[in-house]
C-alpha positions as a Markdown table, in Angstrom:
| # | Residue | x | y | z |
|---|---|---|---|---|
| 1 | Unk | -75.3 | 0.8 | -45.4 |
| 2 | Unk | -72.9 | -1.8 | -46.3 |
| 3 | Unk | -69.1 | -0.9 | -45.5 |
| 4 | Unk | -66.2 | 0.0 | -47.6 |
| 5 | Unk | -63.8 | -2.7 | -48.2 |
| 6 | Unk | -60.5 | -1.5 | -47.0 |
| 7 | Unk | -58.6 | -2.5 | -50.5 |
| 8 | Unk | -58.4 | -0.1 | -52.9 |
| 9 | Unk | -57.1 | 0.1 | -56.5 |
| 10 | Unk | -55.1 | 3.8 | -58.2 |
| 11 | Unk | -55.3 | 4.2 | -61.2 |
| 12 | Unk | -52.8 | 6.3 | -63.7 |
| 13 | Unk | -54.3 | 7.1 | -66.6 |
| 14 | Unk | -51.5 | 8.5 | -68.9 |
| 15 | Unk | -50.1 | 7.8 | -72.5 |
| 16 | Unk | -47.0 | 7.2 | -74.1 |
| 17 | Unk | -45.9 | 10.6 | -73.7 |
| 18 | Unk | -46.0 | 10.4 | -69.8 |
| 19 | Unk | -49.5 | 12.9 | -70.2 |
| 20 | Unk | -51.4 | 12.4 | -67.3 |
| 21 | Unk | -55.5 | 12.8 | -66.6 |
| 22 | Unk | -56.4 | 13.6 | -63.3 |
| 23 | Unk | -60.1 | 14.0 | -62.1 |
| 24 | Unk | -61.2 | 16.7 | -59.5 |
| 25 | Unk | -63.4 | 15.2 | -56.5 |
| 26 | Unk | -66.8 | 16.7 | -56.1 |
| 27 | Unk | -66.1 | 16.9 | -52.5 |
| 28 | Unk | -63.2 | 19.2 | -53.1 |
| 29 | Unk | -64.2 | 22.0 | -51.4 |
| 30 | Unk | -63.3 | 20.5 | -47.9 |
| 31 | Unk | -59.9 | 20.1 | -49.5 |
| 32 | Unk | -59.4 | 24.3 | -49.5 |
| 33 | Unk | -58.7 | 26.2 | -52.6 |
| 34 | Unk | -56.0 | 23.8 | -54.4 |
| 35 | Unk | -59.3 | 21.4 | -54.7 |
| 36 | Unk | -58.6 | 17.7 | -54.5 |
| 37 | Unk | -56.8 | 16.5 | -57.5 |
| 38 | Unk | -56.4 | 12.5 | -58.5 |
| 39 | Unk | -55.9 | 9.7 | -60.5 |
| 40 | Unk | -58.8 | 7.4 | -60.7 |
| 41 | Unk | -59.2 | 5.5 | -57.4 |
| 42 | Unk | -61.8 | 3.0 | -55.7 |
| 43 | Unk | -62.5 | 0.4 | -53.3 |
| 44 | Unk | -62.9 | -3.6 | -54.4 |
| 45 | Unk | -66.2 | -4.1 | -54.0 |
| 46 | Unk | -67.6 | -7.8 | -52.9 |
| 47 | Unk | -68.6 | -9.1 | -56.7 |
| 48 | Unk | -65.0 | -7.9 | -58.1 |
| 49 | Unk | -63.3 | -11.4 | -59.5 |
| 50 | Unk | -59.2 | -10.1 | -59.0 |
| 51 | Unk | -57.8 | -6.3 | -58.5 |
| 52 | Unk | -57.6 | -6.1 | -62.3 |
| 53 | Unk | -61.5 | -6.3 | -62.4 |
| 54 | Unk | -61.9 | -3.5 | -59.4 |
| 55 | Unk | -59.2 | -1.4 | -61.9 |
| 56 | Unk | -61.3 | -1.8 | -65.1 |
| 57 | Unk | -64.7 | -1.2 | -63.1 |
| 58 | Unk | -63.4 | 2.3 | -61.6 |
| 59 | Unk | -61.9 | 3.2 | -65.0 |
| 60 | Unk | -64.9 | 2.6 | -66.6 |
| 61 | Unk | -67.4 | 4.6 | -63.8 |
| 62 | Unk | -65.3 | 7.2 | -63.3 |
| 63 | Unk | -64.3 | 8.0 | -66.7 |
| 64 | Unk | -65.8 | 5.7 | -68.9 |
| 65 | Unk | -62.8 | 4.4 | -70.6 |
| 66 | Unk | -61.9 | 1.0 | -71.3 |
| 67 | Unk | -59.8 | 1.0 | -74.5 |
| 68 | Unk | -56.1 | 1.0 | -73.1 |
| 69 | Unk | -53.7 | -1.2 | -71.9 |
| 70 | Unk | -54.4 | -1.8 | -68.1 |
| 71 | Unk | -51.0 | -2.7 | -66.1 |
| 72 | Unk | -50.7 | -3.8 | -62.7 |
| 73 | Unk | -47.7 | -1.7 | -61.3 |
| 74 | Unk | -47.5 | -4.8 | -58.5 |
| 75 | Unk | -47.4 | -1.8 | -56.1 |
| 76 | Unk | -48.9 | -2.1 | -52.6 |
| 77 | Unk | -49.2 | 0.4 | -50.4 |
| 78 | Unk | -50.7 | 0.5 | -46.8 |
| 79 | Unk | -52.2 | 4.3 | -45.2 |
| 80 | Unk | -54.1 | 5.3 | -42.5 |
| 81 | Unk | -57.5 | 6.5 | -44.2 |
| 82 | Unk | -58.2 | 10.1 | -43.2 |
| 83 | Unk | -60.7 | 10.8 | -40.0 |
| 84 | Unk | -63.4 | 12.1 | -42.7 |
| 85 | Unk | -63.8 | 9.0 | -44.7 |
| 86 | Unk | -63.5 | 6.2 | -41.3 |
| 87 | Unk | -67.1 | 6.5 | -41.3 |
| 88 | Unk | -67.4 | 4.8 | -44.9 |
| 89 | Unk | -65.9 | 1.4 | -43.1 |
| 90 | Unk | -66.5 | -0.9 | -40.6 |
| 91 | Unk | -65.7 | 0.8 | -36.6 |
| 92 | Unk | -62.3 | -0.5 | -35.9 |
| 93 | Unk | -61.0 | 0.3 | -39.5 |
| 94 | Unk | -58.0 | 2.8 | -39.8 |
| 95 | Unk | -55.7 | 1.5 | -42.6 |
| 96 | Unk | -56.4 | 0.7 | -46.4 |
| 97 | Unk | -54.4 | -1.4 | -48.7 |
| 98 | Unk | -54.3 | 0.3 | -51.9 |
| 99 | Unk | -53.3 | -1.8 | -55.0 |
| 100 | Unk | -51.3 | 0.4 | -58.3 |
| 101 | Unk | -52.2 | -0.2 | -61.6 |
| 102 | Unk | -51.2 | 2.1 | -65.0 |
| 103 | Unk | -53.3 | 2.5 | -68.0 |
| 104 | Unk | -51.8 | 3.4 | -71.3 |
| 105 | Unk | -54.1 | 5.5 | -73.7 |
| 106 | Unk | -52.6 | 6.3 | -77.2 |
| 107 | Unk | -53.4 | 9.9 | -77.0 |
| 108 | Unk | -55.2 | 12.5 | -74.5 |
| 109 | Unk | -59.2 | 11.7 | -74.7 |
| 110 | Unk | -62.2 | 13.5 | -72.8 |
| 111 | Unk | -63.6 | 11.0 | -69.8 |
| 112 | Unk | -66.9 | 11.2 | -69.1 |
| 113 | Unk | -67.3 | 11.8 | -65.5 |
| 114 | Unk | -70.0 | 11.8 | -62.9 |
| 115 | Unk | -70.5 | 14.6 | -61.5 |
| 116 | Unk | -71.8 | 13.0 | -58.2 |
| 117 | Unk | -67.7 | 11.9 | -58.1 |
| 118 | Unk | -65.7 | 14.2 | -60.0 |
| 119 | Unk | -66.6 | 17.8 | -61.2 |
| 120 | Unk | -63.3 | 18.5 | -64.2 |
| 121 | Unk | -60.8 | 16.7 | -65.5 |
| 122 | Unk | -57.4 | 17.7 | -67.2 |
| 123 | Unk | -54.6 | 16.4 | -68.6 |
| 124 | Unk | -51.0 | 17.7 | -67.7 |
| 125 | Unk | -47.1 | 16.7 | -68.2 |
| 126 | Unk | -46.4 | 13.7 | -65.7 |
| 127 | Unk | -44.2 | 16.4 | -63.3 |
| 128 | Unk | -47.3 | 18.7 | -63.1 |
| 129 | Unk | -49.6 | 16.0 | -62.4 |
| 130 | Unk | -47.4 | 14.8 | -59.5 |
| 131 | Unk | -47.1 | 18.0 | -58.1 |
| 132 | Unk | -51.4 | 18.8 | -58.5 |
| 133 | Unk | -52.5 | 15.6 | -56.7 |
| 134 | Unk | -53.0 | 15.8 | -52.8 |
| 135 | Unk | -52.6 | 12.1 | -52.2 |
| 136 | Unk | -48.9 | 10.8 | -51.5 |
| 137 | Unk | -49.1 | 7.4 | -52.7 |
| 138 | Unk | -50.8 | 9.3 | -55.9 |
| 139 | Unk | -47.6 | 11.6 | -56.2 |
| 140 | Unk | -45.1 | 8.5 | -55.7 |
| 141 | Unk | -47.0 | 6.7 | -58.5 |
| 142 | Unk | -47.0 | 9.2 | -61.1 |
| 143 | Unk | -43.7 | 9.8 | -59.9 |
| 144 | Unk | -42.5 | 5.8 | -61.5 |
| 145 | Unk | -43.8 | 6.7 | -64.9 |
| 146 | Unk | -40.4 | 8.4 | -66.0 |
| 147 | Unk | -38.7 | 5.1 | -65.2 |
| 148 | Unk | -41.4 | 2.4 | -66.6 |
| 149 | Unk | -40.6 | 4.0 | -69.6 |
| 150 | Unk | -36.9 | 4.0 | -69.4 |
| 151 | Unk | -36.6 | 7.8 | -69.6 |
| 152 | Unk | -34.9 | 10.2 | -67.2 |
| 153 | Unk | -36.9 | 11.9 | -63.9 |
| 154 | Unk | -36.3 | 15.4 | -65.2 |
């Protein structure tokens, strides 16, 4: 088994309109009843060129979009990767660097997800998608849309 990189990419998938998709992790039910809400997420994987090419490859598996406008929020983030996924990385591995990037959609659309990865998907208002997801860098990330776009945090 080859280990995870510990750099990641997030993904926000929203529109214009500050509409925001999140995907439900098939391994949600370790998560309790609230289930295990996100943004699309993934590790850079040896053959990715640049961040931007980790982004557009876990936009594309886990949703199968491509037609946007992919942005790199030049947002870093460091976190200590939670006791039940250390054994996807090397022994010695606690921390992840996890990379932001936005991407714009004209309007809501239907990803097509796999199952093995996420089990439903939903759009929702930018403040109800920050408060669904579990993950805090998620949260503070959906949280800079209001701003990007020059309108108030309401």
């Amino acid at each position: 088994m080859a280990f995870k990189i510990p750099e990641s990419v997030l993904v926000v998938v929203h529109t214009a309109a500050l509409d925001v998709l999140l995907l439900q992790r098939a391994d949600g039910g370790s998560w309790g009843s609230w289930g295990a809400w996100q943004s699309v997420t993934g590790s850079r994987e040896p053959g990715d060129p640049d961040l931007a090419a980790t982004a557009r490859r876990e936009l594309l598996e886990e949703t199968g979009l491509s037609a946007g406008t992919l942005c790199d929020w030049q947002i870093v983030n460091r976190y200590e990767i939670w006791p039940q996924w250390r054994p996807r990385y090397a022994p010695g591995v606690t921390h992840n660097i996890e990379h932001v990037f936005g991407f714009e959609l004209d309007a809501p659309v239907a990803a097509t997800l796999d199952p093995a990865e996420h089990v439903a998907q939903l759009w929702l208002p930018w403040q109800e998608a920050m408060a669904k997801v579990f993950s805090p860098t998620n949260r503070a990330a959906i949280g800079q849309l209001p701003t990007r776009y020059g309108r108030p945090a309401v």
